[in-house]
PyMOL commands that place a pseudoatom at each C-alpha (Angstrom):
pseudoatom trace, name=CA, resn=UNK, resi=1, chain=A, elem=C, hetatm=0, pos=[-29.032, -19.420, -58.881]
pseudoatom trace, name=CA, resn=UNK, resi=2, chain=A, elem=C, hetatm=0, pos=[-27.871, -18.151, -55.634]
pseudoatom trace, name=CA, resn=UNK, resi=3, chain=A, elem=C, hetatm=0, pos=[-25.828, -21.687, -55.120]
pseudoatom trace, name=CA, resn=UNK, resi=4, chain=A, elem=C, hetatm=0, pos=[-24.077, -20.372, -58.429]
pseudoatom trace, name=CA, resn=UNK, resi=5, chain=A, elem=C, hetatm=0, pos=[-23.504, -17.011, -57.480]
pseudoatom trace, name=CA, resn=UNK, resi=6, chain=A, elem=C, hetatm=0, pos=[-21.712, -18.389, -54.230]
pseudoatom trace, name=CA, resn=UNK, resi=7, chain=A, elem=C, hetatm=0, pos=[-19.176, -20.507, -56.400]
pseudoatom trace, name=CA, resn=UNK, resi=8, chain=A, elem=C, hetatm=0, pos=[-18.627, -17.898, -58.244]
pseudoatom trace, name=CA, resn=UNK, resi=9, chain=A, elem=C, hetatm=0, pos=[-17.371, -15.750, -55.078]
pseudoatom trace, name=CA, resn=UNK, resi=10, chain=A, elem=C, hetatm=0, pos=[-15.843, -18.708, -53.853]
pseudoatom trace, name=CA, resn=UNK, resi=11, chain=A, elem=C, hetatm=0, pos=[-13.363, -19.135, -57.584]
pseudoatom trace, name=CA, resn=UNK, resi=12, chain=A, elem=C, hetatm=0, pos=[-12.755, -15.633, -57.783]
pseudoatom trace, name=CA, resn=UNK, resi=13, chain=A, elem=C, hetatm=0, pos=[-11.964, -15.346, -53.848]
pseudoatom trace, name=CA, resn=UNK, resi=14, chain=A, elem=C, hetatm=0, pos=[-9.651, -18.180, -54.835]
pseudoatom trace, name=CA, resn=UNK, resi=15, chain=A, elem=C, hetatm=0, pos=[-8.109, -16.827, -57.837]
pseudoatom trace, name=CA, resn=UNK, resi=16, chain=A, elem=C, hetatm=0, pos=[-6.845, -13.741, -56.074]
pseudoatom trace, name=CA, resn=UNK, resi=17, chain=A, elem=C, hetatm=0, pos=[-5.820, -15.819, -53.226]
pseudoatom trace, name=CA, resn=UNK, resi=18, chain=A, elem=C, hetatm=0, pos=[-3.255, -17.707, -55.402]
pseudoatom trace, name=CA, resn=UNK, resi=19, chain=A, elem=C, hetatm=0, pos=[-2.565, -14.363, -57.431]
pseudoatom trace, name=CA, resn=UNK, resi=20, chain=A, elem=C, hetatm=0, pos=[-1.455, -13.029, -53.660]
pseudoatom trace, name=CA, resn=UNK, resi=21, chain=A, elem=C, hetatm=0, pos=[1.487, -15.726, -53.865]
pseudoatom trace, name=CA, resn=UNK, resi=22, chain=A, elem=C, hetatm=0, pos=[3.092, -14.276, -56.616]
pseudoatom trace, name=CA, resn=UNK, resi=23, chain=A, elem=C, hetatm=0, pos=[2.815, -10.570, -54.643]
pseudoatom trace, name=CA, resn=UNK, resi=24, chain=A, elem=C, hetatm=0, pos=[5.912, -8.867, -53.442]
pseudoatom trace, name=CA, resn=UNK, resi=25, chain=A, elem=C, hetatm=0, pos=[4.445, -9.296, -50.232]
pseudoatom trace, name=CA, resn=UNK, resi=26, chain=A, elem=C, hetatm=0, pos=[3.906, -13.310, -50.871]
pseudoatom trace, name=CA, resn=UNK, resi=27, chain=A, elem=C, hetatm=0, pos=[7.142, -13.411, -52.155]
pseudoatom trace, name=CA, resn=UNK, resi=28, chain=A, elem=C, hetatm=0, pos=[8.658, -12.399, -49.191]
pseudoatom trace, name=CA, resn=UNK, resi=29, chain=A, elem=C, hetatm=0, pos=[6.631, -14.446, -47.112]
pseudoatom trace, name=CA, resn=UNK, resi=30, chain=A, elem=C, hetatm=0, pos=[7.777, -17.540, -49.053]
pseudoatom trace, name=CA, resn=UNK, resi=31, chain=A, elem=C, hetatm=0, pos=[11.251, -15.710, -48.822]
pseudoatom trace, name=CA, resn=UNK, resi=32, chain=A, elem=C, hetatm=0, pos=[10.828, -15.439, -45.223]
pseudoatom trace, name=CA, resn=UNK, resi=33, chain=A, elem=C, hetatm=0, pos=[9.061, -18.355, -44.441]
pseudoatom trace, name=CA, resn=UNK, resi=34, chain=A, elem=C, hetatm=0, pos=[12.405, -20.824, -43.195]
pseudoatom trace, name=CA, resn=UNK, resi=35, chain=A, elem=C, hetatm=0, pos=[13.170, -18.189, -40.727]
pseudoatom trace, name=CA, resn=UNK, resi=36, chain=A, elem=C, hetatm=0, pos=[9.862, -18.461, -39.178]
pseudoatom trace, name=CA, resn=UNK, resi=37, chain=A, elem=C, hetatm=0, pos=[9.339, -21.860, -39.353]
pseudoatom trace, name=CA, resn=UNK, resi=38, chain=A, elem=C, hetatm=0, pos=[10.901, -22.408, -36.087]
pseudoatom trace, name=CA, resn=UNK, resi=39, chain=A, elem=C, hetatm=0, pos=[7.699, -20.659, -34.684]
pseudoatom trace, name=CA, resn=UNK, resi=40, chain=A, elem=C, hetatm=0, pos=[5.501, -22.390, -36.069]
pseudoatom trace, name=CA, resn=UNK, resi=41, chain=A, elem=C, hetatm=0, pos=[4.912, -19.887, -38.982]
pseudoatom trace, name=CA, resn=UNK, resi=42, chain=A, elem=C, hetatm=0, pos=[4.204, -20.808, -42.344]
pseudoatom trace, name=CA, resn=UNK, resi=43, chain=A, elem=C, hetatm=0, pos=[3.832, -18.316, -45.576]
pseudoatom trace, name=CA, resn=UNK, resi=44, chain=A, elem=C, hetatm=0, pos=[1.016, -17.413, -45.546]
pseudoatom trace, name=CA, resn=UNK, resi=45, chain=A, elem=C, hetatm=0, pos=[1.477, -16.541, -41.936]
pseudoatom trace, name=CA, resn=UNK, resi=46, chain=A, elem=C, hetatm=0, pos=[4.431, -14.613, -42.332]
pseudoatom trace, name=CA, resn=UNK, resi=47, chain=A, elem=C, hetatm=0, pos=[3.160, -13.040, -45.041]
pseudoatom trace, name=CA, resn=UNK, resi=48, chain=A, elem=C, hetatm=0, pos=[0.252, -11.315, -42.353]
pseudoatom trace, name=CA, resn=UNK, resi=49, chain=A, elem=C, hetatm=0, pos=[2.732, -10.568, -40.175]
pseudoatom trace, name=CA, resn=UNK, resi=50, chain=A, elem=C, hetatm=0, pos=[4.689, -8.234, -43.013]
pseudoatom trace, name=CA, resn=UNK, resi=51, chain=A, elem=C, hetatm=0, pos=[1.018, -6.884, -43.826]
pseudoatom trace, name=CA, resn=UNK, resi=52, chain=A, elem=C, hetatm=0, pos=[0.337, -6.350, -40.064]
pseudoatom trace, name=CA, resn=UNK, resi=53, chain=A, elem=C, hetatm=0, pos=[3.305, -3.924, -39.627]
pseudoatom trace, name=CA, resn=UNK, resi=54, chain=A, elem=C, hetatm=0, pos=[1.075, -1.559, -40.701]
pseudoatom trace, name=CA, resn=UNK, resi=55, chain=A, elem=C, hetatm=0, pos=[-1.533, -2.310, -38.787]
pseudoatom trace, name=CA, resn=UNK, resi=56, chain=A, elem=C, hetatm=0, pos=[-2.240, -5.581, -36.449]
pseudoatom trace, name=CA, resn=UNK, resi=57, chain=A, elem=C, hetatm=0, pos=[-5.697, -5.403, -37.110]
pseudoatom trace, name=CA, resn=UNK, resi=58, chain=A, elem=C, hetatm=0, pos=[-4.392, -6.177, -40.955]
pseudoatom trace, name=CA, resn=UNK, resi=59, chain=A, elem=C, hetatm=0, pos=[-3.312, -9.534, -39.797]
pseudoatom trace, name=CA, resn=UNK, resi=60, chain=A, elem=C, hetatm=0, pos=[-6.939, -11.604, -39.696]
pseudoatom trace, name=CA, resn=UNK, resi=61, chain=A, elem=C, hetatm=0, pos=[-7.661, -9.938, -43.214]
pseudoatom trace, name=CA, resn=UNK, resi=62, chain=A, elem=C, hetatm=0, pos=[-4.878, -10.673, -44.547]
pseudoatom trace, name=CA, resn=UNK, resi=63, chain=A, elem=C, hetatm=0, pos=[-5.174, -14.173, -43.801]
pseudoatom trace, name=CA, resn=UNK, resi=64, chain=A, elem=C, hetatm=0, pos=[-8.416, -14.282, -44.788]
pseudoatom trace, name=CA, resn=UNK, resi=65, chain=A, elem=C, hetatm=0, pos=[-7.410, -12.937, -48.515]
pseudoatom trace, name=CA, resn=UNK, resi=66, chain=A, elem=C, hetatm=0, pos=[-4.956, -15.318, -48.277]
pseudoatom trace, name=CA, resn=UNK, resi=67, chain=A, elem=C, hetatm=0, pos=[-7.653, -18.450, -47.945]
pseudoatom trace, name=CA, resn=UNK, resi=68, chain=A, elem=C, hetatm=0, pos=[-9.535, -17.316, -50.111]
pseudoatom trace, name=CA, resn=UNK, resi=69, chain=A, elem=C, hetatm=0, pos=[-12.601, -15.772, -47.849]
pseudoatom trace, name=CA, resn=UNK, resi=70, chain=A, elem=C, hetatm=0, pos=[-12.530, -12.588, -49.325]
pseudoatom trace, name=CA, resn=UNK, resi=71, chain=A, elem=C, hetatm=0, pos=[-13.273, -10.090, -47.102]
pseudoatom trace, name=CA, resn=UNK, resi=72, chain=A, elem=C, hetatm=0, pos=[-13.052, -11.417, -43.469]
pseudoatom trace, name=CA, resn=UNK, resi=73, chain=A, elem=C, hetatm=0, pos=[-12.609, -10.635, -39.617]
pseudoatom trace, name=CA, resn=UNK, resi=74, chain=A, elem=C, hetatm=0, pos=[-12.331, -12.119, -35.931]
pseudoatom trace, name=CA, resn=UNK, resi=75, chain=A, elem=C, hetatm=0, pos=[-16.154, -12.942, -36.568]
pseudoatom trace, name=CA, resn=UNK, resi=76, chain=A, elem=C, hetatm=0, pos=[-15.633, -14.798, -40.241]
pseudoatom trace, name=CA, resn=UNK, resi=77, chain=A, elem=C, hetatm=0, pos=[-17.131, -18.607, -39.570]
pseudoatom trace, name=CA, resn=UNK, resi=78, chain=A, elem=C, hetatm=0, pos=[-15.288, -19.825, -43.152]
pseudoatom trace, name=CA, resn=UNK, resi=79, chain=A, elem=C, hetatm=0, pos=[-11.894, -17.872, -41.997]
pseudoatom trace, name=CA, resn=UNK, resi=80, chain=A, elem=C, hetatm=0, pos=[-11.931, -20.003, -38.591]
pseudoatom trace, name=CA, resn=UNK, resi=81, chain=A, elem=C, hetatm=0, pos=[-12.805, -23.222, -40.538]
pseudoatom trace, name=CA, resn=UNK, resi=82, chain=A, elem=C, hetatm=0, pos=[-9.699, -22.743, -42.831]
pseudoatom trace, name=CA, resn=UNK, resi=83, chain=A, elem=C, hetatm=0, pos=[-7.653, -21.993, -40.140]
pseudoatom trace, name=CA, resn=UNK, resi=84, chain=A, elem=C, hetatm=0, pos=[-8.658, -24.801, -37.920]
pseudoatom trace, name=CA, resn=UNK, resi=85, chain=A, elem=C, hetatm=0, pos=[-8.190, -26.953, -40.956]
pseudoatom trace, name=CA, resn=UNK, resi=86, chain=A, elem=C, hetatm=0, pos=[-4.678, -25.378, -41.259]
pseudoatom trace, name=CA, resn=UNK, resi=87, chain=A, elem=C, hetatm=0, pos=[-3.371, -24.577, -38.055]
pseudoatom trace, name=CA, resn=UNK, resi=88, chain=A, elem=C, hetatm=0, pos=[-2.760, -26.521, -34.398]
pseudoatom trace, name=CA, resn=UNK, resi=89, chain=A, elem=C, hetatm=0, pos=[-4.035, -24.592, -31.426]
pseudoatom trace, name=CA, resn=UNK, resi=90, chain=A, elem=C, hetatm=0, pos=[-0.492, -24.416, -30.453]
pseudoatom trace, name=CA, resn=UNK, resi=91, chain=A, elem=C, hetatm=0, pos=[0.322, -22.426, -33.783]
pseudoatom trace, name=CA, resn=UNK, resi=92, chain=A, elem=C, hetatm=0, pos=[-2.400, -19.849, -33.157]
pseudoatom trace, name=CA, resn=UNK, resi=93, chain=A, elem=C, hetatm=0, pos=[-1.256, -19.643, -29.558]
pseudoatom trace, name=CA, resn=UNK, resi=94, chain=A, elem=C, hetatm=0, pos=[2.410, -18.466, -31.174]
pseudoatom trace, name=CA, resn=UNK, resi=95, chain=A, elem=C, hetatm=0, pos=[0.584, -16.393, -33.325]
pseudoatom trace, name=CA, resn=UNK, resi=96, chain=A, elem=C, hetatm=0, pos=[-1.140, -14.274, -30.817]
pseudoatom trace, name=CA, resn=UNK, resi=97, chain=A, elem=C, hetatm=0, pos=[2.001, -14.931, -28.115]
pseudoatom trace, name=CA, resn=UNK, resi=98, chain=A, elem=C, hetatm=0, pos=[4.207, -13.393, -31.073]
pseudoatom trace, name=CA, resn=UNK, resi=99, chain=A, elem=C, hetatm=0, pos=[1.980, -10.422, -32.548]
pseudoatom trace, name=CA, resn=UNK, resi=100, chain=A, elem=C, hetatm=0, pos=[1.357, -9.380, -28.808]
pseudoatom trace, name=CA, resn=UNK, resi=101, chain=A, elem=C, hetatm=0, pos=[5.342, -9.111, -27.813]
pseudoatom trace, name=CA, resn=UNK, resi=102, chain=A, elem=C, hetatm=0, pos=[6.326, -7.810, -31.739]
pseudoatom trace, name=CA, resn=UNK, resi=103, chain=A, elem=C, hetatm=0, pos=[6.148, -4.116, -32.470]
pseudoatom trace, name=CA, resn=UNK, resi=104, chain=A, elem=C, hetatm=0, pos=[2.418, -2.928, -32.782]
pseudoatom trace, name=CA, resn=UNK, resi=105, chain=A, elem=C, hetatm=0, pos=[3.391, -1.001, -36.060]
pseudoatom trace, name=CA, resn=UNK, resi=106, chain=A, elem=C, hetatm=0, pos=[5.434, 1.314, -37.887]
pseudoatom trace, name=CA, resn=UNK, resi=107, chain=A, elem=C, hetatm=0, pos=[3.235, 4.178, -36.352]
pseudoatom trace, name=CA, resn=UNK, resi=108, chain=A, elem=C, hetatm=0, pos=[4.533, 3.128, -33.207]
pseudoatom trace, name=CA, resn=UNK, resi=109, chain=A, elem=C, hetatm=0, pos=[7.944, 3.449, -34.165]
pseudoatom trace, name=CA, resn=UNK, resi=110, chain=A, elem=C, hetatm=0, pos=[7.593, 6.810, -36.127]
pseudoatom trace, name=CA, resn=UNK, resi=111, chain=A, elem=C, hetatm=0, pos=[6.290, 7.707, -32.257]
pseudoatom trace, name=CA, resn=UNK, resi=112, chain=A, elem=C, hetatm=0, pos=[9.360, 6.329, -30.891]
pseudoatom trace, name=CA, resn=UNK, resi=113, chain=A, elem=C, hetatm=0, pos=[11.380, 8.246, -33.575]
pseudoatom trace, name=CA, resn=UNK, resi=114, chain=A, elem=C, hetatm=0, pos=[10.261, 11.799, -32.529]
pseudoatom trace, name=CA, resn=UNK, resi=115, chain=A, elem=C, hetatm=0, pos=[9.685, 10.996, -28.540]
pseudoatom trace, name=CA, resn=UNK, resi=116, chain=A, elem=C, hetatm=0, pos=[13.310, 10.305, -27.982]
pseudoatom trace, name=CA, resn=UNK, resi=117, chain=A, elem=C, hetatm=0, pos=[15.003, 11.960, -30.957]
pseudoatom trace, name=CA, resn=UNK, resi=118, chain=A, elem=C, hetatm=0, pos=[16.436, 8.671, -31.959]
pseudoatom trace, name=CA, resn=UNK, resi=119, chain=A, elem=C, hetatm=0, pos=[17.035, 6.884, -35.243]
pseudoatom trace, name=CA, resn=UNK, resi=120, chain=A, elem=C, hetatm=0, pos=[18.897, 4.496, -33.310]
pseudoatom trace, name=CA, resn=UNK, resi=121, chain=A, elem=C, hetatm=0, pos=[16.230, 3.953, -30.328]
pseudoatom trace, name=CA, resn=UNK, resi=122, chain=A, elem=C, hetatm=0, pos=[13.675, 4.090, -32.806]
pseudoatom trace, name=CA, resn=UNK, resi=123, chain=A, elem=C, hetatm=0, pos=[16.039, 0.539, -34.271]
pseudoatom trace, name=CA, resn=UNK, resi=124, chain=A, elem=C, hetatm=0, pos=[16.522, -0.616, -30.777]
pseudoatom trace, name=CA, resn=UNK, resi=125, chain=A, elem=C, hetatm=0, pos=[13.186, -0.882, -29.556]
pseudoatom trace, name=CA, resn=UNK, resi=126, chain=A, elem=C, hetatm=0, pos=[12.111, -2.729, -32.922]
pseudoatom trace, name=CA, resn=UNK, resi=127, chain=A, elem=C, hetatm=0, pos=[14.655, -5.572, -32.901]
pseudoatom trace, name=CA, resn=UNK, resi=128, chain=A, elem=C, hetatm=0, pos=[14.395, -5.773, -29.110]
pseudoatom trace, name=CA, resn=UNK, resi=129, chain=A, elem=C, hetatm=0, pos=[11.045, -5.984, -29.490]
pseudoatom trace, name=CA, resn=UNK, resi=130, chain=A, elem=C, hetatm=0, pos=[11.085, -8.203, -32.454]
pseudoatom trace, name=CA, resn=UNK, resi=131, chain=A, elem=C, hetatm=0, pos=[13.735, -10.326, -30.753]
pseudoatom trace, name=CA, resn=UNK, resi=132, chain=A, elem=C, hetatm=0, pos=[11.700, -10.919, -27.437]
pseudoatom trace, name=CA, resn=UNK, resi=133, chain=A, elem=C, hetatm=0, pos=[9.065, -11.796, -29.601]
pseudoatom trace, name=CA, resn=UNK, resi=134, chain=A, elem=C, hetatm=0, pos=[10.787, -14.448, -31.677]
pseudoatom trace, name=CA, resn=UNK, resi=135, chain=A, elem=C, hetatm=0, pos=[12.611, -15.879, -28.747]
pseudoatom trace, name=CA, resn=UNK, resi=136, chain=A, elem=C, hetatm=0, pos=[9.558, -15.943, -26.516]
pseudoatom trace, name=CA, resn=UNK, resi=137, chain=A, elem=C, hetatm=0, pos=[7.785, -17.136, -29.423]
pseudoatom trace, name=CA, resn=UNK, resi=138, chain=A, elem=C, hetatm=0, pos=[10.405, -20.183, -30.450]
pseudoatom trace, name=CA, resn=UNK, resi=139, chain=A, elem=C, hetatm=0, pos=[10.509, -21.169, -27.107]
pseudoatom trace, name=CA, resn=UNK, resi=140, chain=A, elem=C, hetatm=0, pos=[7.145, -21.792, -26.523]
pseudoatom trace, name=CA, resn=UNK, resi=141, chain=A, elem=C, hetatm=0, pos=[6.640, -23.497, -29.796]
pseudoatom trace, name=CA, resn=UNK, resi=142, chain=A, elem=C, hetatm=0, pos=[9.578, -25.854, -29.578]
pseudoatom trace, name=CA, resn=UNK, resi=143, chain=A, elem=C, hetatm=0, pos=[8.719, -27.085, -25.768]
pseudoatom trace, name=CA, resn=UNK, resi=144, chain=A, elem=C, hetatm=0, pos=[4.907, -27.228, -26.917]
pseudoatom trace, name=CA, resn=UNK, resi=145, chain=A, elem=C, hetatm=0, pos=[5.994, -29.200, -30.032]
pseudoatom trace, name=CA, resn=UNK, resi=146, chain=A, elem=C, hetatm=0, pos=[8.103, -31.588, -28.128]
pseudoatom trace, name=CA, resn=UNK, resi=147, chain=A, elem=C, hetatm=0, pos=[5.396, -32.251, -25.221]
pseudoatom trace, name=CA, resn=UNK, resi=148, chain=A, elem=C, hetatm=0, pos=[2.665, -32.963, -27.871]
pseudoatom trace, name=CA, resn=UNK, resi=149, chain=A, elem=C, hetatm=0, pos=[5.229, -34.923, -29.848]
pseudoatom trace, name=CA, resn=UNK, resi=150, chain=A, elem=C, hetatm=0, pos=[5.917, -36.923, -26.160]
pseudoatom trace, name=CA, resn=UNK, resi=151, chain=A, elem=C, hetatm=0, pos=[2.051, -37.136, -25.764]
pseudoatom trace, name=CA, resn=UNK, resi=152, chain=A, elem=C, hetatm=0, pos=[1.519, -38.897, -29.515]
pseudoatom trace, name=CA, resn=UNK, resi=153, chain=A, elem=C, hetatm=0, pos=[4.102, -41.419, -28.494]
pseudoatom trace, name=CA, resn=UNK, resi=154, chain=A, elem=C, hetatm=0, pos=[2.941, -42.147, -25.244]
pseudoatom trace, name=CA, resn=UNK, resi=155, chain=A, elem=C, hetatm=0, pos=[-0.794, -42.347, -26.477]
for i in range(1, 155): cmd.bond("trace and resi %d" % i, "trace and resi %d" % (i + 1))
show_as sticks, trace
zoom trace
């Protein structure tokens, strides 16, 4: 019985997984996707990144919606499984390189908006930001693309 009840989790987790697609916030992500690509990003991916504007600590629950886990964290043995299955080391490497040089949140820049008195700081620091990140981010992706990509046809 309790085999049955854990398929049952497991569709359902599924079902809303795939209903998350169709989101706005999937939709963009798809939308988005090309642009992150070059980072090693894919959808589902982007689409955490969009959810962890609010919030970084959104991000790894987000993705774990996204797989179908259901509710999941740092800790979340079926979340690291999928995301092993899904992602090179070198993609989670850009994904923590990335989220740790991005803007922490829109708290932040609400912060940054009354500190300095500054719609336009307040735009500054979050494309600076968001560029350093990218760049950064591209960079190390592309060079650590291209050495495992030398490595394959060397082995």
């Amino acid at each position: 019985m309790q085999h049955l009840d854990e398929q049952l989790a497991s569709l359902k987790n599924e079902q809303r997984a795939e209903s998350l697609e169709y989101t706005i916030s999937g939709r963009v992500g798809k939308f988005l996707a090309p642009v992150f690509q070059p980072i090693g990003f894919d959808w589902k991916m982007t689409t955490a990144g969009i959810g962890a504007l609010a919030a970084k600590e959104v991000f790894v629950s987000q993705l774990g919606i996204l797989y179908a886990e259901g509710e999941a964290d740092e800790e979340s043995i079926p979340l690291r499984q999928q995301l092993i299955r899904h992602y090179t080391p070198l993609q989670g490497f850009c994904m923590m390189l990335f989220c740790l040089l991005s803007i922490p949140c829109f708290a932040t820049l609400a912060i940054i908006r009354r500190e300095l008195n500054s719609w336009k700081m307040m735009f500054a620091e979050a494309i600076g930001l968001f560029l350093l990140a990218y760049l950064t981010t591209m960079i190390v992706y592309q060079l650590g693309s291209l050495f495992h990509i030398g490595t394959k046809l060397l082995g």
